[in-house]
VEXLUMKE-208841 format. One record per atom (N, C-alpha, C): residue number from 1; residue in three letters; atom name; x, y, z. Coordinates in steps of 0.1 Angstrom, whole numbers. Example, Ala and Ser with C-alpha at 12.3 -4.5 7.8 and 13.67 -1.06 7.14 Angstrom:
2
{1, ALA, N, {132, -57, 78}};
{1, ALA, CA, {123, -45, 78}};
{1, ALA, C, {132, -33, 78}};
{2, SER, N, {128, -22, 71}};
{2, SER, CA, {137, -11, 71}};
{2, SER, C, {129, 0, 79}};
//
This chain:
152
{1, UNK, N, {-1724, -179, 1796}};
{1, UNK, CA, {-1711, -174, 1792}};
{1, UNK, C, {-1711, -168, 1778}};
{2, UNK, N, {-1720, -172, 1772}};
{2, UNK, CA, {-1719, -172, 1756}};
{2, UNK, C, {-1729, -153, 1756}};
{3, UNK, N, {-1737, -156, 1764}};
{3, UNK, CA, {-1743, -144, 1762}};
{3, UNK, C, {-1738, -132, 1766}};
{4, UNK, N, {-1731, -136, 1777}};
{4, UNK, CA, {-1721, -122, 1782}};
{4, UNK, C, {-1707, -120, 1767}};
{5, UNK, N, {-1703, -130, 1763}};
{5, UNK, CA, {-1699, -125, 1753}};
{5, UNK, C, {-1703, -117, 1739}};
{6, UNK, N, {-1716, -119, 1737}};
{6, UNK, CA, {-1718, -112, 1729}};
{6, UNK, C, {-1722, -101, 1729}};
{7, UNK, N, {-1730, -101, 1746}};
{7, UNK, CA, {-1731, -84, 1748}};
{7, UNK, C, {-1717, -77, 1746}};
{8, UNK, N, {-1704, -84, 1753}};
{8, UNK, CA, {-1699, -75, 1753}};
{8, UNK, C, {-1692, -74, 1737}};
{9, UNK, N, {-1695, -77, 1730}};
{9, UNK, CA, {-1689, -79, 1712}};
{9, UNK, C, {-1700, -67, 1708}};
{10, UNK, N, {-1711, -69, 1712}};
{10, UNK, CA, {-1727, -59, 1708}};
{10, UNK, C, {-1718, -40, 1711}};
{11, UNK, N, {-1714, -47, 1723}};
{11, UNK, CA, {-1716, -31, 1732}};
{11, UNK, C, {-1700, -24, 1723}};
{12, UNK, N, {-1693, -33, 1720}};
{12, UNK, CA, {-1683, -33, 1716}};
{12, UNK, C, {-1681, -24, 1700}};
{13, UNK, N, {-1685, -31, 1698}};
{13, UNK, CA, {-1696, -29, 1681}};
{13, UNK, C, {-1703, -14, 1681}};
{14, UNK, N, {-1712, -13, 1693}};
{14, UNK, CA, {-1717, 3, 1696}};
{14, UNK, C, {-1707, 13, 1697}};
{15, UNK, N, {-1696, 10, 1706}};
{15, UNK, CA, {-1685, 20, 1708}};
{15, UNK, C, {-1677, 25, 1696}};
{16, UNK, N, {-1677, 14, 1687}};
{16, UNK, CA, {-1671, 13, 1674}};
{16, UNK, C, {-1679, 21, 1667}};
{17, UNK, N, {-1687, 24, 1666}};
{17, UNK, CA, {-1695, 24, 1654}};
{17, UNK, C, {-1699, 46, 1658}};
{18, UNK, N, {-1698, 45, 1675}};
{18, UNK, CA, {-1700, 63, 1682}};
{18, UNK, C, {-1684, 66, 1675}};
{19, UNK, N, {-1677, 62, 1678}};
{19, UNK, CA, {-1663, 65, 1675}};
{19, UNK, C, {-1661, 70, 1658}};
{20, UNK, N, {-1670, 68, 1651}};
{20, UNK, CA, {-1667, 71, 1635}};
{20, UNK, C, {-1676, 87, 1636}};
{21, UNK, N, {-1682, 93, 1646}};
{21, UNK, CA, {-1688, 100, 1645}};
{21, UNK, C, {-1677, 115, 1645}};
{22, UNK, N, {-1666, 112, 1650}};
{22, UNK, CA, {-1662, 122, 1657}};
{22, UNK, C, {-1647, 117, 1645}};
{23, UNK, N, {-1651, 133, 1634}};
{23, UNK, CA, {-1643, 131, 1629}};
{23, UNK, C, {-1636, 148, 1630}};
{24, UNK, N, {-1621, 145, 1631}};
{24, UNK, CA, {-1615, 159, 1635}};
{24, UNK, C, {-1609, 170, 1617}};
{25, UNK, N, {-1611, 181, 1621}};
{25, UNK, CA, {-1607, 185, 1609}};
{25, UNK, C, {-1591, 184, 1604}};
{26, UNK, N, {-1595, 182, 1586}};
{26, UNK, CA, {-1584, 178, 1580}};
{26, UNK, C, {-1573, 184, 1579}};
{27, UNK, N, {-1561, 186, 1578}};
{27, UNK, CA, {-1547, 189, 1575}};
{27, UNK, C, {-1548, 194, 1560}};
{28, UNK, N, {-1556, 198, 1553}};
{28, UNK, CA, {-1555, 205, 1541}};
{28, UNK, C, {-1555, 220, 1542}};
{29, UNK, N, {-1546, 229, 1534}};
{29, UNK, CA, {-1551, 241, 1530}};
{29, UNK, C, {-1554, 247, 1520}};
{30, UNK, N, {-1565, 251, 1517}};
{30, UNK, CA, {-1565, 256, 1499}};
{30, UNK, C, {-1559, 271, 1499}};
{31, UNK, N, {-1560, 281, 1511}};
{31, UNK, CA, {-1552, 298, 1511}};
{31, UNK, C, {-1533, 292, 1515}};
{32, UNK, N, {-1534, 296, 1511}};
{32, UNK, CA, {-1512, 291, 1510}};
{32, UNK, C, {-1512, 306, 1504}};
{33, UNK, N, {-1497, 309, 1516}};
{33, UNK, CA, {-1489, 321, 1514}};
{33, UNK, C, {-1478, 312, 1509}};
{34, UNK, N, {-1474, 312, 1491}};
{34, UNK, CA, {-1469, 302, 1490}};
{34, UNK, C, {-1451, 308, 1491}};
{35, UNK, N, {-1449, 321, 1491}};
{35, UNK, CA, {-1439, 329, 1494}};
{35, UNK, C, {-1433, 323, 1506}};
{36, UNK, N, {-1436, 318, 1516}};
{36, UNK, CA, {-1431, 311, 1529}};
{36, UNK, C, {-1429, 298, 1529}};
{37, UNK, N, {-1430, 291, 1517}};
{37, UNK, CA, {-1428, 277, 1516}};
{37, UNK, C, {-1415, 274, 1516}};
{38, UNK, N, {-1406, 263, 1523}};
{38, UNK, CA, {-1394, 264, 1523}};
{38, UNK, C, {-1389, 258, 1510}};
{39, UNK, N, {-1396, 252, 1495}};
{39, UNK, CA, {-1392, 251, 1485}};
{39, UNK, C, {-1387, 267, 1476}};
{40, UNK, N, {-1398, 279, 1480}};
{40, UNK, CA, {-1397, 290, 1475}};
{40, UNK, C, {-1383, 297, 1481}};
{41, UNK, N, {-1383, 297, 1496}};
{41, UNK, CA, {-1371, 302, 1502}};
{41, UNK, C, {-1361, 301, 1497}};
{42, UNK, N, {-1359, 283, 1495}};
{42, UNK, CA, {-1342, 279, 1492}};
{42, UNK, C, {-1341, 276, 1473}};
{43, UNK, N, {-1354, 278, 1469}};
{43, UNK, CA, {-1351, 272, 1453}};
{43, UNK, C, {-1345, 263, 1452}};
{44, UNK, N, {-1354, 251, 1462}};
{44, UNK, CA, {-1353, 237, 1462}};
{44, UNK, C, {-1347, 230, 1444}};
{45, UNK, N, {-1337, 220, 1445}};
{45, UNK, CA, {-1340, 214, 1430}};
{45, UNK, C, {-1350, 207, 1434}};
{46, UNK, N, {-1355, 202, 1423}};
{46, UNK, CA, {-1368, 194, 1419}};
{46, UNK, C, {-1368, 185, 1426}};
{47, UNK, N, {-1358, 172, 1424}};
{47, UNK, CA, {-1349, 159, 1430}};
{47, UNK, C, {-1351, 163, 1446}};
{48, UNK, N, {-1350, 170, 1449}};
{48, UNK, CA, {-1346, 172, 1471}};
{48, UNK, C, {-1361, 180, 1469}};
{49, UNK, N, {-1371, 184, 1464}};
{49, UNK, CA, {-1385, 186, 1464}};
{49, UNK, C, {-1391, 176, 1462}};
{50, UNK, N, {-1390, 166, 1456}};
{50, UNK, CA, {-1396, 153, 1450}};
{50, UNK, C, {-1397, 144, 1468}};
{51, UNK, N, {-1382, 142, 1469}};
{51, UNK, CA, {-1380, 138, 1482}};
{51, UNK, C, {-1387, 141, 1494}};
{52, UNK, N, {-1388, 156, 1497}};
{52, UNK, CA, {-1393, 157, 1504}};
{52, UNK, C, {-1407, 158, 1503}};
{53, UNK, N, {-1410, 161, 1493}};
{53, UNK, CA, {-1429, 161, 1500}};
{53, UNK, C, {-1430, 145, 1496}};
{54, UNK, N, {-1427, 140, 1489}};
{54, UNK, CA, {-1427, 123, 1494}};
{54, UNK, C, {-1430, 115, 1506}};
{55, UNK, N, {-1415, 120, 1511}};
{55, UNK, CA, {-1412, 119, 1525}};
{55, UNK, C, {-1413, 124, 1542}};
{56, UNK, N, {-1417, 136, 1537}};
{56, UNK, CA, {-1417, 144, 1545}};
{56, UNK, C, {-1429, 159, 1549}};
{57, UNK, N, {-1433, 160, 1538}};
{57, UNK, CA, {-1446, 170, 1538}};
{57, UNK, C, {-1462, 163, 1541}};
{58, UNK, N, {-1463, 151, 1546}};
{58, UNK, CA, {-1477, 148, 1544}};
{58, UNK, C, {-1479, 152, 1563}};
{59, UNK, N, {-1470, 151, 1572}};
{59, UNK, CA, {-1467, 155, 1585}};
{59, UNK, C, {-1464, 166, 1588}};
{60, UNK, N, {-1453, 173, 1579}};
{60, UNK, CA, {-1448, 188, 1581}};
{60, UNK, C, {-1450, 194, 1572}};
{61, UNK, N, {-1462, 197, 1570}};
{61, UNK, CA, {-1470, 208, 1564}};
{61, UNK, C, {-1486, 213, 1563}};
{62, UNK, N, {-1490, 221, 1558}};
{62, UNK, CA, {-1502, 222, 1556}};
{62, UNK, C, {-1508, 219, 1549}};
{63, UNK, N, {-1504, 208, 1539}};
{63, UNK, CA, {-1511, 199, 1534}};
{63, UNK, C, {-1509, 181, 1536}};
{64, UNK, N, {-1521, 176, 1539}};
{64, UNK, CA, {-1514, 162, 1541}};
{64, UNK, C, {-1527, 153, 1531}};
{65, UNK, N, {-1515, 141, 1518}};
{65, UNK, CA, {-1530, 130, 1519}};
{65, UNK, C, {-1537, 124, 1524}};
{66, UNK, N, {-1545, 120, 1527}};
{66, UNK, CA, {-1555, 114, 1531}};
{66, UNK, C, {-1560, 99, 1525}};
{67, UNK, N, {-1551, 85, 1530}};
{67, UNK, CA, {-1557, 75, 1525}};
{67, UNK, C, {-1572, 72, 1531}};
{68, UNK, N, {-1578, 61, 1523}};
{68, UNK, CA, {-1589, 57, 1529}};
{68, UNK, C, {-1590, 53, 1542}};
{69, UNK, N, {-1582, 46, 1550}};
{69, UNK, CA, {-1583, 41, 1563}};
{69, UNK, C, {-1579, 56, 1576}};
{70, UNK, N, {-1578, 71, 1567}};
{70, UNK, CA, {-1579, 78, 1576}};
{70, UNK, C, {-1597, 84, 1577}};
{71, UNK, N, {-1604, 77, 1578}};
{71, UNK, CA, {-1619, 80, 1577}};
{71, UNK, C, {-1623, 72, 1585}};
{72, UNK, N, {-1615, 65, 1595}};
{72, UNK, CA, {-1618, 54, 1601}};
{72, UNK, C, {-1610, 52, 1616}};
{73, UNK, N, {-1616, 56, 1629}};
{73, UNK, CA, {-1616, 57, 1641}};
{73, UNK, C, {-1610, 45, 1646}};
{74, UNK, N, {-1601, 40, 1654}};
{74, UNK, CA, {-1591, 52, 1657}};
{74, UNK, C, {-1578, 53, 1651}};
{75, UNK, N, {-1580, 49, 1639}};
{75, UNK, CA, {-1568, 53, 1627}};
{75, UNK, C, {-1563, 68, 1623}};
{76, UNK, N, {-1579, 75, 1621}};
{76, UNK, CA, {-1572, 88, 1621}};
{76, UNK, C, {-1569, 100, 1634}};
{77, UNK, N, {-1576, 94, 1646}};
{77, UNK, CA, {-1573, 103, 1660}};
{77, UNK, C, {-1554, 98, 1660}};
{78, UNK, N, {-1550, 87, 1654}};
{78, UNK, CA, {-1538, 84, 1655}};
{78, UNK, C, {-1534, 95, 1647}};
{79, UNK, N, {-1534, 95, 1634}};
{79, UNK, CA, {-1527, 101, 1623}};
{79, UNK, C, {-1529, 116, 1632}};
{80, UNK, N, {-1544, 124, 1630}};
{80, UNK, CA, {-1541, 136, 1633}};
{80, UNK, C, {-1529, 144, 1646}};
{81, UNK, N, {-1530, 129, 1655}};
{81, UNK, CA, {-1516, 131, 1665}};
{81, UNK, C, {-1504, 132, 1661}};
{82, UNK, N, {-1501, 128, 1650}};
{82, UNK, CA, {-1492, 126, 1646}};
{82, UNK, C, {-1488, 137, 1634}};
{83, UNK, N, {-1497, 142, 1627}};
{83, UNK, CA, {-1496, 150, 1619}};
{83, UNK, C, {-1492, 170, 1627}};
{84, UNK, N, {-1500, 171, 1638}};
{84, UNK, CA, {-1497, 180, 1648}};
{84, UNK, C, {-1487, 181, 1656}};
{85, UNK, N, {-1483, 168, 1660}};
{85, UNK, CA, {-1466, 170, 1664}};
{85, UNK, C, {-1458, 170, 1653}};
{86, UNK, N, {-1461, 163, 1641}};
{86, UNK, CA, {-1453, 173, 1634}};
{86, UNK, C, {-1452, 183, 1630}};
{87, UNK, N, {-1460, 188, 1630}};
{87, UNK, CA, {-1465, 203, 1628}};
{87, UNK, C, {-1458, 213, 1634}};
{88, UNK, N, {-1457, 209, 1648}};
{88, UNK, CA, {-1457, 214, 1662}};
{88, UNK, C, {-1439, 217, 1659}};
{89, UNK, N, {-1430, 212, 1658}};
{89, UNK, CA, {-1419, 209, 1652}};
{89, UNK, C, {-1410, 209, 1637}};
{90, UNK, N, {-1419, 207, 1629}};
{90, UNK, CA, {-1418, 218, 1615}};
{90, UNK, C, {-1425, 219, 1610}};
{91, UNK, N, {-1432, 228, 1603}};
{91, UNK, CA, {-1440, 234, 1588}};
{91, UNK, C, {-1433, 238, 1578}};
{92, UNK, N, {-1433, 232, 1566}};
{92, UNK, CA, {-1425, 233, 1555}};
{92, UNK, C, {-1431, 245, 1550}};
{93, UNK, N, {-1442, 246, 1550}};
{93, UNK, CA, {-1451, 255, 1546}};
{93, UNK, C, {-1448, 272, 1553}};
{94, UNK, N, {-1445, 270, 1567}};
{94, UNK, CA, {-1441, 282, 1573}};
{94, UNK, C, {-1430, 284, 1574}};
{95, UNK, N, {-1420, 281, 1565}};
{95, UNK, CA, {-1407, 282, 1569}};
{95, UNK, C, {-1398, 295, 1565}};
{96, UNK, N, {-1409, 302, 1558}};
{96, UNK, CA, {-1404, 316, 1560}};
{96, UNK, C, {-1406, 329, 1572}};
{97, UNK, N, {-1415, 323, 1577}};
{97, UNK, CA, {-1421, 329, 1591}};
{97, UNK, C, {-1410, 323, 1604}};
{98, UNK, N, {-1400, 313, 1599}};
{98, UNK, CA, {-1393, 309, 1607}};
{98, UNK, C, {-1377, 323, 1607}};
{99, UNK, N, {-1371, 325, 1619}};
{99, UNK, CA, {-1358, 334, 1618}};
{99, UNK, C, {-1349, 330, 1608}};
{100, UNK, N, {-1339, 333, 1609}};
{100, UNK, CA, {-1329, 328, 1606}};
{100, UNK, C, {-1321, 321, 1612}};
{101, UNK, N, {-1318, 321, 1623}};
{101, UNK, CA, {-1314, 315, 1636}};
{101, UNK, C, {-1320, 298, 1637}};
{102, UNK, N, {-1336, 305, 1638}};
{102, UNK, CA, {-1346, 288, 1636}};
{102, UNK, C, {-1344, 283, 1626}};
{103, UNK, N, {-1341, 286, 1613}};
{103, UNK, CA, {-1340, 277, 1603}};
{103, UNK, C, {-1325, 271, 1605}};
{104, UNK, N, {-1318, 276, 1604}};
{104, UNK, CA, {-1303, 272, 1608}};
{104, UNK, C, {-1307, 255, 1615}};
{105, UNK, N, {-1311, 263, 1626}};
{105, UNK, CA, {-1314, 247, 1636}};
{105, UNK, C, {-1324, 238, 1634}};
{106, UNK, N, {-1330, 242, 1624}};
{106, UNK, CA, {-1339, 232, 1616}};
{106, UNK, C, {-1334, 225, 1605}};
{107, UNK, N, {-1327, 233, 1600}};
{107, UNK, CA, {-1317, 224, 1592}};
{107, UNK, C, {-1308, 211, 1596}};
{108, UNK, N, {-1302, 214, 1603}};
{108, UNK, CA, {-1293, 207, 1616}};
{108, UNK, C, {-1301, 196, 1619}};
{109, UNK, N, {-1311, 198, 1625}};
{109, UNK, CA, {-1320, 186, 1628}};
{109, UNK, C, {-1327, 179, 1621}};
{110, UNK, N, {-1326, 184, 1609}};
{110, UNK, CA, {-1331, 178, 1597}};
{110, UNK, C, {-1320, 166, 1593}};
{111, UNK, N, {-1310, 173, 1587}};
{111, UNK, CA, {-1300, 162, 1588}};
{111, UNK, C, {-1296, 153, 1601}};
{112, UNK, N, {-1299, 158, 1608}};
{112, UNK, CA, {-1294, 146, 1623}};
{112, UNK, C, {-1304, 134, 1621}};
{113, UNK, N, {-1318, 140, 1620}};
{113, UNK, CA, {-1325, 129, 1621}};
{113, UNK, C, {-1328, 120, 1609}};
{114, UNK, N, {-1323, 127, 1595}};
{114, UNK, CA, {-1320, 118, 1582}};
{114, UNK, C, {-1312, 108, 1587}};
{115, UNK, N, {-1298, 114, 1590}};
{115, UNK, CA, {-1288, 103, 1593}};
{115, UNK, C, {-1288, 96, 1603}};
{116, UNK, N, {-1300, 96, 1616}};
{116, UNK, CA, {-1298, 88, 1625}};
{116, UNK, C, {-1314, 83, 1623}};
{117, UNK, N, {-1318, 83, 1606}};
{117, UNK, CA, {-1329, 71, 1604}};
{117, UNK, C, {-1339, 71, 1615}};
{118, UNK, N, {-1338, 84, 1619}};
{118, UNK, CA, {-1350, 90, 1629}};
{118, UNK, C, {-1363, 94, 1620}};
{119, UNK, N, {-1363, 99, 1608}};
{119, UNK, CA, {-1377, 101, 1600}};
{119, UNK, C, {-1371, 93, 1586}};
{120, UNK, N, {-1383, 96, 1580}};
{120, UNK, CA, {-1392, 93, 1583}};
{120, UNK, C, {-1398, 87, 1595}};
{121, UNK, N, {-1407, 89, 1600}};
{121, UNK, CA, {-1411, 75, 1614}};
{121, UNK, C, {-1414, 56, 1606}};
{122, UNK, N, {-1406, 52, 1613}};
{122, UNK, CA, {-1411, 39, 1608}};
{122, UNK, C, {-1428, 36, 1607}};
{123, UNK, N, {-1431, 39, 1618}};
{123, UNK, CA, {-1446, 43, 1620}};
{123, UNK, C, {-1454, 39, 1603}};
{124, UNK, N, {-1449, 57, 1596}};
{124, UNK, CA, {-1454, 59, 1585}};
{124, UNK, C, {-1449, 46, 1575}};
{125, UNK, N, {-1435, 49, 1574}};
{125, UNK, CA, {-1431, 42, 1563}};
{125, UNK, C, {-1434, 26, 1563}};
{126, UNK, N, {-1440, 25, 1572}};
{126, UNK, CA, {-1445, 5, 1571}};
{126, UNK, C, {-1455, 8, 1561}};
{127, UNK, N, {-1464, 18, 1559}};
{127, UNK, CA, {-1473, 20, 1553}};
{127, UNK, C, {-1475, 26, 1542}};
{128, UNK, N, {-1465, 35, 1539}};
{128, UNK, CA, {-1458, 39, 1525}};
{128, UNK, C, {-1446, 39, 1526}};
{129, UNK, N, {-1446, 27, 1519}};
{129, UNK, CA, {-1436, 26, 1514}};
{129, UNK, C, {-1426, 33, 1506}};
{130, UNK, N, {-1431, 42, 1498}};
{130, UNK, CA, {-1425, 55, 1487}};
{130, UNK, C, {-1419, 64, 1495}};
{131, UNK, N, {-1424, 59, 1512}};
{131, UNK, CA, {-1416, 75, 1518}};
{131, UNK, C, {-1400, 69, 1523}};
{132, UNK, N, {-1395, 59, 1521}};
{132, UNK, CA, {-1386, 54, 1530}};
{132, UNK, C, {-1374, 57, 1522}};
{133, UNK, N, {-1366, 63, 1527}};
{133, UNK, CA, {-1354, 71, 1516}};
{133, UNK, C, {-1346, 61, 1519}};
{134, UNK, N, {-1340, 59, 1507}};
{134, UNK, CA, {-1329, 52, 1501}};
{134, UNK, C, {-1315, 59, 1503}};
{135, UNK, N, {-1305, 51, 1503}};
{135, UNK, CA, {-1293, 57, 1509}};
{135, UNK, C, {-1288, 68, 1501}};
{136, UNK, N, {-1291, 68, 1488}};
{136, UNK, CA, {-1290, 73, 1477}};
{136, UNK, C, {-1300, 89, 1484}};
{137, UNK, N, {-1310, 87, 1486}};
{137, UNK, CA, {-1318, 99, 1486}};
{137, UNK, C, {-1314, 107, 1494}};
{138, UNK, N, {-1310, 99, 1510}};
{138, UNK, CA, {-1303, 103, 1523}};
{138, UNK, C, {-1288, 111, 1516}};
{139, UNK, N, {-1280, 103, 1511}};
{139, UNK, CA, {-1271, 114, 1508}};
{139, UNK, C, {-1273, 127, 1498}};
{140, UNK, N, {-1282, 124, 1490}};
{140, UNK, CA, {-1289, 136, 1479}};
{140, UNK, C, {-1294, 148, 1494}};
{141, UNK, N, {-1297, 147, 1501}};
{141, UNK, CA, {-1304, 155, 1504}};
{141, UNK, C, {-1295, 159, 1514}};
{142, UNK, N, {-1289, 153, 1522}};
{142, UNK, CA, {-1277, 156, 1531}};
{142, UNK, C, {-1267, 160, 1521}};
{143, UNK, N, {-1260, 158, 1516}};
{143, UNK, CA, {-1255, 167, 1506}};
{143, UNK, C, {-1262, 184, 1504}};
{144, UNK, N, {-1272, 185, 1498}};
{144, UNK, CA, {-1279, 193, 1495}};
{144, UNK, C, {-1277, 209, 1507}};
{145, UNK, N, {-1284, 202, 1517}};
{145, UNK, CA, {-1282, 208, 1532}};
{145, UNK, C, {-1271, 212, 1534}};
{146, UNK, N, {-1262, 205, 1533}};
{146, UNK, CA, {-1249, 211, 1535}};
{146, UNK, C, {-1244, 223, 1525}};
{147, UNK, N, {-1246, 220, 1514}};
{147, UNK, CA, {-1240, 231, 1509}};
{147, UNK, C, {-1251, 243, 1507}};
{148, UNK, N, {-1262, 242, 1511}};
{148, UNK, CA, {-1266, 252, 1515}};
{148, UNK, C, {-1269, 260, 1528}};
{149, UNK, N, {-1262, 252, 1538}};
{149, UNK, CA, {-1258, 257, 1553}};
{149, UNK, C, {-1244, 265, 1550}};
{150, UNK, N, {-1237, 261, 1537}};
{150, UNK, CA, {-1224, 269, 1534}};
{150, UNK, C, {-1225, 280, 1529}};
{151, UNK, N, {-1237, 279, 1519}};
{151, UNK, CA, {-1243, 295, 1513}};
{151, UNK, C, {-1246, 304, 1518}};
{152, UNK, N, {-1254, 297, 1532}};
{152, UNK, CA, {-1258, 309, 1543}};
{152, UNK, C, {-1254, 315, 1546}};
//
């Protein structure tokens, strides 16, 4: 009994160890059209810029950090899933390539999902902590939105 467990801890250990091999490329860009970033678009303040790449650009954008435990299988096939459906769903970074129409409704769902403490993902924020907006930040930024869905 003892030996079948260790094979299978050995074989275990092997799968673990194939699995570090396969590492997928990173979420960084060093070429940025920085003219299409949605800080340049709206002439973000600082404060609702601060927030959001904080909170919100390490998923929705073309650049993301990289802690140490994303070097490490299957932590980062997680993250990179997670970083591409964000992606898939906004790019801060491309948000001038977005209509006018699309940003409208990105906006909208931006706020929806502030206020229904849909994002950040808990997911993340168990883990950073610095991303988890404070009710204070939530209305800085929902404020913000709004009156520039008015300016529109």
């Amino acid at each position: 009994m003892k030996i079948i467990i260790k094979k299978i801890l050995f074989i275990g250990l092997i799968i673990f160890l194939l699995m570090q091999l396969y590492q997928p490329a990173r979420n960084i860009s060093f070429e940025q059209d920085i003219t299409g970033n949605f800080t340049k678009v709206y002439n973000v303040p600082k404060n609702i810029e601060t927030i959001l790449r904080t909170s919100c650009y390490d998923c929705h954008s073309n650049n993301t950090y990289y802690p140490w435990y994303s070097y490490i299988q299957p932590s980062r096939f997680f993250m990179e899933s997670h970083i591409a459906a964000g992606k898939e769903n906004l790019n801060f970074n491309e948000w001038g390539n977005y209509s006018a129409r699309k940003q409208n409704n990105k906006l909208d769902r931006i706020a929806k999902q502030i206020k229904s403490n849909e994002m950040p993902l808990s997911s993340y924020t168990m883990i950073h902590k610095n991303a988890t907006l404070s009710a204070t930040q939530k209305k800085e930024v929902l404020d913000w939105i709004s009156q520039l869905k008015d300016s529109l």
